[in-house]
N, C-alpha and C positions, 0 to 999 in steps of 0.2 A: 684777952683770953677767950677760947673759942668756946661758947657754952657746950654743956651735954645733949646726948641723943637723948632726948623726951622719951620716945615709940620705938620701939622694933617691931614688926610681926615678922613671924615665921608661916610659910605655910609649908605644910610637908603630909608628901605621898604618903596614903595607907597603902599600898602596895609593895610589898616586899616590907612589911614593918620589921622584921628580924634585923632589917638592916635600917630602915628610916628612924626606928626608936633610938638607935644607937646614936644616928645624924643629931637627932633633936637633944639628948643627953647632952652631946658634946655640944652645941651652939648654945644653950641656953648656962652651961657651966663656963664656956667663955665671955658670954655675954656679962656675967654676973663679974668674973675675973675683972671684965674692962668699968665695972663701976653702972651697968645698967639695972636696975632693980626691978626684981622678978614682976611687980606691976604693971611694969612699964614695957611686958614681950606680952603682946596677942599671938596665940598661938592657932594656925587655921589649917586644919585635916581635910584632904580631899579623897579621890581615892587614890589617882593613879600619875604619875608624871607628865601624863599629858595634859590633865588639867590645871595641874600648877601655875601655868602662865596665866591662866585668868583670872583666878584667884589674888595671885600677886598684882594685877592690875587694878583688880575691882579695891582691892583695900589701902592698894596706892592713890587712889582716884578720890578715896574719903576725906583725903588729906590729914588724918590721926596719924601718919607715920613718917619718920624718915630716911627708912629705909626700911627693904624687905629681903628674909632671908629665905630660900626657896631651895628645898630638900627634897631629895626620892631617889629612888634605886632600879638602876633597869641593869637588866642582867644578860647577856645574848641568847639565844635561842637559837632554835634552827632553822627559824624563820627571818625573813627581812623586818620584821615586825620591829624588831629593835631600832635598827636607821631611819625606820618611820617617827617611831615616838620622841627617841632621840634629838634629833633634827627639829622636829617641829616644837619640842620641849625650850631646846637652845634657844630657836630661832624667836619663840613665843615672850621666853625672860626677857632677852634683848628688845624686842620690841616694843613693851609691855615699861620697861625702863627707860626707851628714848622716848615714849610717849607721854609719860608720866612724870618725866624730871623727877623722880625717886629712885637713888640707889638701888639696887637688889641685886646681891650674890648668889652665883650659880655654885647651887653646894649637891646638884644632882649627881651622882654618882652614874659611871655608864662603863661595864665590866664583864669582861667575856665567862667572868663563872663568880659565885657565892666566895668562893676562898679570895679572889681579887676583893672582891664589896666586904668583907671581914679583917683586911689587911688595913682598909683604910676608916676603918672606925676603930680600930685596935687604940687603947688609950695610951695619950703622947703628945708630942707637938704637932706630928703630922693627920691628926684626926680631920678626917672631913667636913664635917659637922662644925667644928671650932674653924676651921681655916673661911670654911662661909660666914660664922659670923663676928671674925674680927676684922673680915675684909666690908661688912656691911656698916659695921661700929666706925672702921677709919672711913670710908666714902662719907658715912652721915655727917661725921663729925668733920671733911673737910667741906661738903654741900655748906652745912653751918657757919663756915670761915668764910667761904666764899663769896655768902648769901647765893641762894637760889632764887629768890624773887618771889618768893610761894609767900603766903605771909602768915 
């Protein structure tokens, strides 16, 4: 039998909180769903999506975790500003996750207006927030069947 996830952390954008609070609601009442105990989620506030990736790295790096769930809201503008942070945000988790041999779910939200970003924290199965961190619970907990090698 595959042990439990020990660790979660979360870290999640203060930027757009009207919308990340809602991300972080739903991830950590899923987490609880899947048997993780509220102890057991560090939760790490930065400001904005762009920083997210490093955050997620630096607490992946500590090895307390095994997995990490990675929240924020960027919303279009009328600027390209969006595809900037966007981009570098995505490109940043993935990086940050092959480098670290630690899961981490992309539960970053990217939406061309506030009523898309409120559809998808709307509570349900389709919650954002929850779909990040049941997808970080299954990855930890198949790392742990698999052994990762980390010790």
């Amino acid at each position: 039998m595959a042990r439990q996830v020990v660790r979660i952390a979360i870290v999640v954008a203060r930027f757009n909180d009207f919308i990340t609070e809602r991300l972080l609601e739903g991830a950590t009442a899923a987490l609880a769903d899947a048997g993780v105990s509220g102890d057991a989620v560090e939760v790490l506030r930065v400001p904005g999506a762009f920083e997210v990736p490093m955050a997620a790295q630096r607490v992946a790096e500590t090895g307390r975790v095994e997995a990490v769930i990675c929240l924020g809201c960027l919303i279009r503008g009328a600027t390209p500003h969006f595809e900037y942070i966007a981009s570098a945000c995505a490109h940043g988790v993935t990086a940050a996750a092959a480098s670290t041999g630690v899961p981490m779910a992309f539960g970053v939200l990217t939406t061309n207006s506030a009523e898309e970003a409120l559809e998808r924290v709307a509570p349900g199965p389709a919650h954002k927030g929850r779909e990040a961190a049941e997808a970080a619970v299954e990855m930890a907990r198949l790392f742990a069947r698999l052994g990762d090698g980390r010790s």
